[in-house]
C-alpha positions as semicolon CSV with decimal commas, in nm:
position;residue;x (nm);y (nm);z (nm)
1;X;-0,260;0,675;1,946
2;X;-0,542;0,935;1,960
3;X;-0,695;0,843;1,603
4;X;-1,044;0,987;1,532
5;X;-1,303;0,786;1,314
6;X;-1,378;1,082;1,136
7;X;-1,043;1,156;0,971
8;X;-0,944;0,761;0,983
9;X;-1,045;0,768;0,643
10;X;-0,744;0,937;0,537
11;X;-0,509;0,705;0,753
12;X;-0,700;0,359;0,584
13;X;-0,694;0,537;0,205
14;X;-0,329;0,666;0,277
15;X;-0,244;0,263;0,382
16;X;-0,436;0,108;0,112
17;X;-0,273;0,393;-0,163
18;X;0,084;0,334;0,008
19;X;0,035;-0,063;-0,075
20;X;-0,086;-0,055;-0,421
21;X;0,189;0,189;-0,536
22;X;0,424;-0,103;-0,421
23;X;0,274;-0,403;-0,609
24;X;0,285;-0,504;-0,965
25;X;-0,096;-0,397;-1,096
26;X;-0,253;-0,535;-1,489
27;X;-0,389;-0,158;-1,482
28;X;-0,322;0,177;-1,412
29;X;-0,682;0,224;-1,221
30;X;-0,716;0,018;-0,930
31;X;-1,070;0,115;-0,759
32;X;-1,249;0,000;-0,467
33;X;-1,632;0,009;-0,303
34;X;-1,700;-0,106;0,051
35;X;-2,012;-0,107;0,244
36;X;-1,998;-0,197;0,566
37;X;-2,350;-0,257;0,844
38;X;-2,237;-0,231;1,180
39;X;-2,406;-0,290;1,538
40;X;-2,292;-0,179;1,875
41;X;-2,503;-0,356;2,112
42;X;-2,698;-0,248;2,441
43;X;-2,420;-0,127;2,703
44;X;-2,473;0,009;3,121
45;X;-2,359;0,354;3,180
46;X;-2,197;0,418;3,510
47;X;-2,447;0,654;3,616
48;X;-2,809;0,494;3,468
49;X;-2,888;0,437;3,152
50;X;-2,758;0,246;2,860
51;X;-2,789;0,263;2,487
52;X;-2,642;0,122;2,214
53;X;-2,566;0,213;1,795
54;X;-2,647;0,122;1,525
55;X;-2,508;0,241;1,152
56;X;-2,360;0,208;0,808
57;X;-1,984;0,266;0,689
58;X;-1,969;0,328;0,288
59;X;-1,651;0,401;0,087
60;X;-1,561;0,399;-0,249
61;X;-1,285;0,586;-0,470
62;X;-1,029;0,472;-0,721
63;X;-0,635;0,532;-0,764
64;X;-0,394;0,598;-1,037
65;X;-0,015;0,469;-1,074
66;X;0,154;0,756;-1,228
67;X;0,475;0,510;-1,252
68;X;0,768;0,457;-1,102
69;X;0,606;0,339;-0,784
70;X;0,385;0,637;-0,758
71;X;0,033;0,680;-0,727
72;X;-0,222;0,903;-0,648
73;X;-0,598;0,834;-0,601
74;X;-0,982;1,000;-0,456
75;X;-1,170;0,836;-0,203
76;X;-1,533;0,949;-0,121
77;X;-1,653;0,815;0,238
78;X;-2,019;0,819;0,414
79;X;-2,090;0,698;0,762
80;X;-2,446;0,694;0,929
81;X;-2,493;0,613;1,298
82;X;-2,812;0,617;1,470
83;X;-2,770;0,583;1,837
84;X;-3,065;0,481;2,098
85;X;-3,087;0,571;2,464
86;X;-3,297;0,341;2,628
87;X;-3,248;0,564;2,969
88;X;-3,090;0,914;2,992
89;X;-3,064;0,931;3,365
90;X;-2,667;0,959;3,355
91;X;-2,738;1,284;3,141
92;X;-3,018;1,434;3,280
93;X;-3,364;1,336;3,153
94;X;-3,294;1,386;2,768
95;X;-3,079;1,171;2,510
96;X;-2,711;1,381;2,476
97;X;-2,766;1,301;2,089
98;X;-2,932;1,074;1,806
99;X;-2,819;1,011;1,475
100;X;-2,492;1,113;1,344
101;X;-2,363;1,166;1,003
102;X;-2,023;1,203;0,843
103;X;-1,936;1,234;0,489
104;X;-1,600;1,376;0,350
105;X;-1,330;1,333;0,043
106;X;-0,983;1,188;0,056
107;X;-0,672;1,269;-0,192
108;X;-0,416;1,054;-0,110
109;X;-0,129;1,032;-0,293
110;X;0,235;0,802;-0,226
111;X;0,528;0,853;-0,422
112;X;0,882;0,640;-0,408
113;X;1,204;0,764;-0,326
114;X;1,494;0,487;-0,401
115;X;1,572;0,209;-0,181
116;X;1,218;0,035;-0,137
117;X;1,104;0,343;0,080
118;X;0,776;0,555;-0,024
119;X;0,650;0,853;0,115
120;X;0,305;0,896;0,123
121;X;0,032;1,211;0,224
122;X;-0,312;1,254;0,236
123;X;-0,495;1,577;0,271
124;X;-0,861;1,501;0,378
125;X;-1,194;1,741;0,426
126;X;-1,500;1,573;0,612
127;X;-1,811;1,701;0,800
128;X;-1,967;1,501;1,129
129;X;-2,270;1,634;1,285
130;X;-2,574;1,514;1,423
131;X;-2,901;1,573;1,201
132;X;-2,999;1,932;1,306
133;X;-2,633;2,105;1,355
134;X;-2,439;2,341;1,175
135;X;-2,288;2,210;0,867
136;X;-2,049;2,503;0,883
137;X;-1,958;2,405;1,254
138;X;-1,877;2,064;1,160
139;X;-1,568;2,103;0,973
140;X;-1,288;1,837;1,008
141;X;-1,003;1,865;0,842
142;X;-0,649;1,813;0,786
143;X;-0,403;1,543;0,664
144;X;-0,156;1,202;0,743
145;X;0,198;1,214;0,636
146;X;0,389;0,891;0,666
147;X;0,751;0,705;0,535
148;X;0,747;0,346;0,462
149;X;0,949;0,095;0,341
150;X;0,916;-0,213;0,166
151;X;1,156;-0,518;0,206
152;X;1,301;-0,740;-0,090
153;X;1,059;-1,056;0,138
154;X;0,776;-0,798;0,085
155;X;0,740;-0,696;0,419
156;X;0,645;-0,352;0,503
157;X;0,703;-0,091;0,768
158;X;0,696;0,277;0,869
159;X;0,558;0,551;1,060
160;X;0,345;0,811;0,995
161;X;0,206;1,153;1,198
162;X;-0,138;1,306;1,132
163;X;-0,261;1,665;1,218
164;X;-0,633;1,783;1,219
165;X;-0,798;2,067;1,324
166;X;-1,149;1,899;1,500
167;X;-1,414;2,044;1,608
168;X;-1,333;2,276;1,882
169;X;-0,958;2,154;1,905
170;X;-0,661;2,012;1,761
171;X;-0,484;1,704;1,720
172;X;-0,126;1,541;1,650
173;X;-0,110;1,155;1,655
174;X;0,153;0,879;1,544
175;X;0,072;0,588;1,355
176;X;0,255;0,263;1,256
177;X;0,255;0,142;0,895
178;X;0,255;-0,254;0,929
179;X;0,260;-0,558;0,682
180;X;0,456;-0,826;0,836
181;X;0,489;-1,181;0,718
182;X;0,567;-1,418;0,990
183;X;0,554;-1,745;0,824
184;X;0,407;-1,845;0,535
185;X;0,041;-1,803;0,701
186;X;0,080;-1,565;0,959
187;X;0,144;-1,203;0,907
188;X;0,076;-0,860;1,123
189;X;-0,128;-0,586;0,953
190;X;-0,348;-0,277;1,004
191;X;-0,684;-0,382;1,032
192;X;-0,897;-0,318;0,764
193;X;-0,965;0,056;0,686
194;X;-1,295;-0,021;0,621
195;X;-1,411;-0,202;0,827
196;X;-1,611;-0,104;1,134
197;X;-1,281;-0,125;1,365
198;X;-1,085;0,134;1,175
199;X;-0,714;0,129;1,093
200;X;-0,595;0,280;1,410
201;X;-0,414;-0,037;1,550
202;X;-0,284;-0,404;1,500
203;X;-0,439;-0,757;1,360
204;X;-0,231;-1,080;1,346
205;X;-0,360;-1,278;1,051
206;X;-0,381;-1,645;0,982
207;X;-0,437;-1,757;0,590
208;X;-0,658;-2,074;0,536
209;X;-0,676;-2,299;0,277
210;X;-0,962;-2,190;0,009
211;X;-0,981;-1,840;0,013
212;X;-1,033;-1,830;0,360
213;X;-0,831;-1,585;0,653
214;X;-0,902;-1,466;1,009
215;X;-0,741;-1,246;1,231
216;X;-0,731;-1,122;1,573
217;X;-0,674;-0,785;1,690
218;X;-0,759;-0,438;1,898
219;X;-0,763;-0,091;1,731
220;X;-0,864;0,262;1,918
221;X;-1,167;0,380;1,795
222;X;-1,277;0,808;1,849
223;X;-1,661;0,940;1,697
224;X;-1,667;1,361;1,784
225;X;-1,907;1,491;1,589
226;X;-2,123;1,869;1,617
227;X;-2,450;1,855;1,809
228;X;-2,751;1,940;1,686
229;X;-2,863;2,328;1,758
230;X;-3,219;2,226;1,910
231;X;-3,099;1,936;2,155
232;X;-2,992;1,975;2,524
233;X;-2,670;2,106;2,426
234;X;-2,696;2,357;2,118
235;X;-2,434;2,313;1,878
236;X;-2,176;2,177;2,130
237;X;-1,948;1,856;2,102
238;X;-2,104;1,509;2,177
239;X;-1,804;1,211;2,149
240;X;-1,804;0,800;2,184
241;X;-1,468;0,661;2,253
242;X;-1,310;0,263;2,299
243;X;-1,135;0,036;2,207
244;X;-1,271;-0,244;1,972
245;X;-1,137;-0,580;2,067
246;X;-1,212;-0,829;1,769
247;X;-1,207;-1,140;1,557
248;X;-1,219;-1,116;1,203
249;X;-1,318;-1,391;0,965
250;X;-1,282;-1,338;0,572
251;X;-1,390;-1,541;0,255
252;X;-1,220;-1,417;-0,026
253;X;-1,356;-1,485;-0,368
254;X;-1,123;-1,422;-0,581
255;X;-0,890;-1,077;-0,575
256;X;-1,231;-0,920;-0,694
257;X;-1,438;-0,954;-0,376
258;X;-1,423;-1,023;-0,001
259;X;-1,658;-1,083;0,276
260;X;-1,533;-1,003;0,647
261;X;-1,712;-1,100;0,931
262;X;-1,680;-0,931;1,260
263;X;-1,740;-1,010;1,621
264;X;-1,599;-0,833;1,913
265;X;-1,644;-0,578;2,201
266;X;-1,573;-0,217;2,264
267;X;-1,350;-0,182;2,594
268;X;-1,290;0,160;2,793
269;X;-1,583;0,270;2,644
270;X;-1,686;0,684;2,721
271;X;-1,931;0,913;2,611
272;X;-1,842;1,281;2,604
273;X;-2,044;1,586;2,571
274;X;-1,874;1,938;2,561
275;X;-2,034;2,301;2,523
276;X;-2,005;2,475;2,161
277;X;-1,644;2,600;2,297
278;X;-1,485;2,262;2,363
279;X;-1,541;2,217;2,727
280;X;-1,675;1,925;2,922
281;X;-1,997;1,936;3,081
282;X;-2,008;1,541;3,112
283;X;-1,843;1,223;3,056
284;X;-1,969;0,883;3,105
285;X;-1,805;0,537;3,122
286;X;-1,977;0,213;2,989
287;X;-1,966;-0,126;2,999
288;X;-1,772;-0,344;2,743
289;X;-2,053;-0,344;2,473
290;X;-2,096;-0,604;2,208
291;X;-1,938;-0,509;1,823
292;X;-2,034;-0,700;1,510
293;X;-2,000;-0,592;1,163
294;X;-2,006;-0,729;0,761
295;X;-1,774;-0,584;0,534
296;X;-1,832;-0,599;0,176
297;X;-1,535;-0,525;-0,080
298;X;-1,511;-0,497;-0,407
299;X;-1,221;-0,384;-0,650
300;X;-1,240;-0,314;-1,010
């Protein structure tokens, strides 16, 4: 499941969008802000050097049930990572990149077609460069198209495909659509779109007394962003890739707000930097580096 950060906003809002349109909701708004600080701590390249990341995750955007089971909503996204080579030995004498921005706009939309099943799409538009690239180089876009169903018990499930055209190449991936209950506690979900894991992958969830959950899962995680047209690689591709292994904690207060506390580590770990045409010059391995994140929600 090849599932870029960058366009993972569309997979999380598509998700979120496909749920709401299948519960009972006092209005026909539901909206949402989410701010999430994240830290990837200090982690050994194979070939000298280490770094680490850290950054900022904010979403926000609202929906509309058009009834019937459909919906269709806007979500506006902003992530900020500033990265910190300690030692650039396994690139040469120079960081590959600093800090990285991405900011973009969502329109998802699900509508219901008979028989507890809902189709849903969501056509997204983002840009992800490093402070000093091309703007007009750093074009992602593209969108998720996915069928789901939802049981009389209220479970969910489906599949979905998404298509993007990167920067400097192209990608189809699969995704599952997930909300399982397995008792009356446990259930097996996404994880949270917003949260500093991304959607792309599964969380089994455990539901405490007093507003309290936790959850335990692994998701794949892709950054590719445009590099900046002064560093040691003008205007090519720089890319972080792993696989965030994690433990989620949540206090719930209320259905208004949410706190969820992450602690993890990023397995498989690579960094990737191409020329301005999409090919490799290098790629790295590192060590399993420590994740943790807070993610704020609130809906109104």
């Amino acid at each position: 499941m090849n599932i870029n950060v960058f366009r993972a906003p569309a997979l999380g809002v598509l998700l979120a969008v496909a749920g709401a349109a299948n519960a009972a909701e006092p209005s026909n708004w539901q909206s949402f802000a989410s701010v999430t600080p994240v830290y990837q701590g200090h982690a050994d390249l194979d070939n000298g050097g280490d770094f680490s990341m850290s950054g900022v995750l904010v979403r926000g955007g609202t929906s509309y049930n058009l009834g019937g089971g459909n919906r269709v909503g806007v979500t506006l996204n902003y992530d900020y990572y500033d990265f910190s080579f300690s030692n650039a030995s396994a690139f040469g004498t120079v960081a590959p990149w600093g800090t990285v921005q991405r900011y973009g706009v969502t329109v998802p939309m699900s509508f219901a077609v008979g028989d507890g099943w809902s189709v849903g799409f969501a056509p997204t538009a983002s840009w992800a460069k490093e402070n000093g690239a091309n703007t007009g180089d750093s074009l992602v876009w593209g969108a998720t198209l996915s069928g789901a169903r939802q049981f009389a018990d209220g479970n969910r499930l489906g599949l979905g495909v998404g298509v993007f055209s990167q920067i400097e190449k192209t990608n189809a991936f699969p995704f599952l659509v997930v909300d399982w209950r397995l008792s009356d506690r446990w259930r097996l979900i996404n994880p949270l779109p917003s949260g500093p894991t991304g959607p792309a992958g599964l969380e089994l969830d455990y539901r405490f007394d007093g507003g309290w959950s936790a959850g335990v899962g692994a998701s794949y995680r892709v950054l590719r962003f445009r590099l900046s047209d002064t560093g040691p690689v003008s205007n090519g591709v720089g890319q972080e890739s792993g696989v965030p292994v994690f433990l989620r904690v949540t206090r719930n207060f209320g259905e208004q707000i949410a706190l969820h506390f992450y602690g993890g580590v990023v397995a498989g770990g690579k960094l990737r930097v191409e020329d301005s045409s999409g090919n490799k010059l290098r790629e790295e391995d590192f060590d399993p580096a420590p994740l943790v994140g807070l993610t704020f929600v609130g809906r109104f």
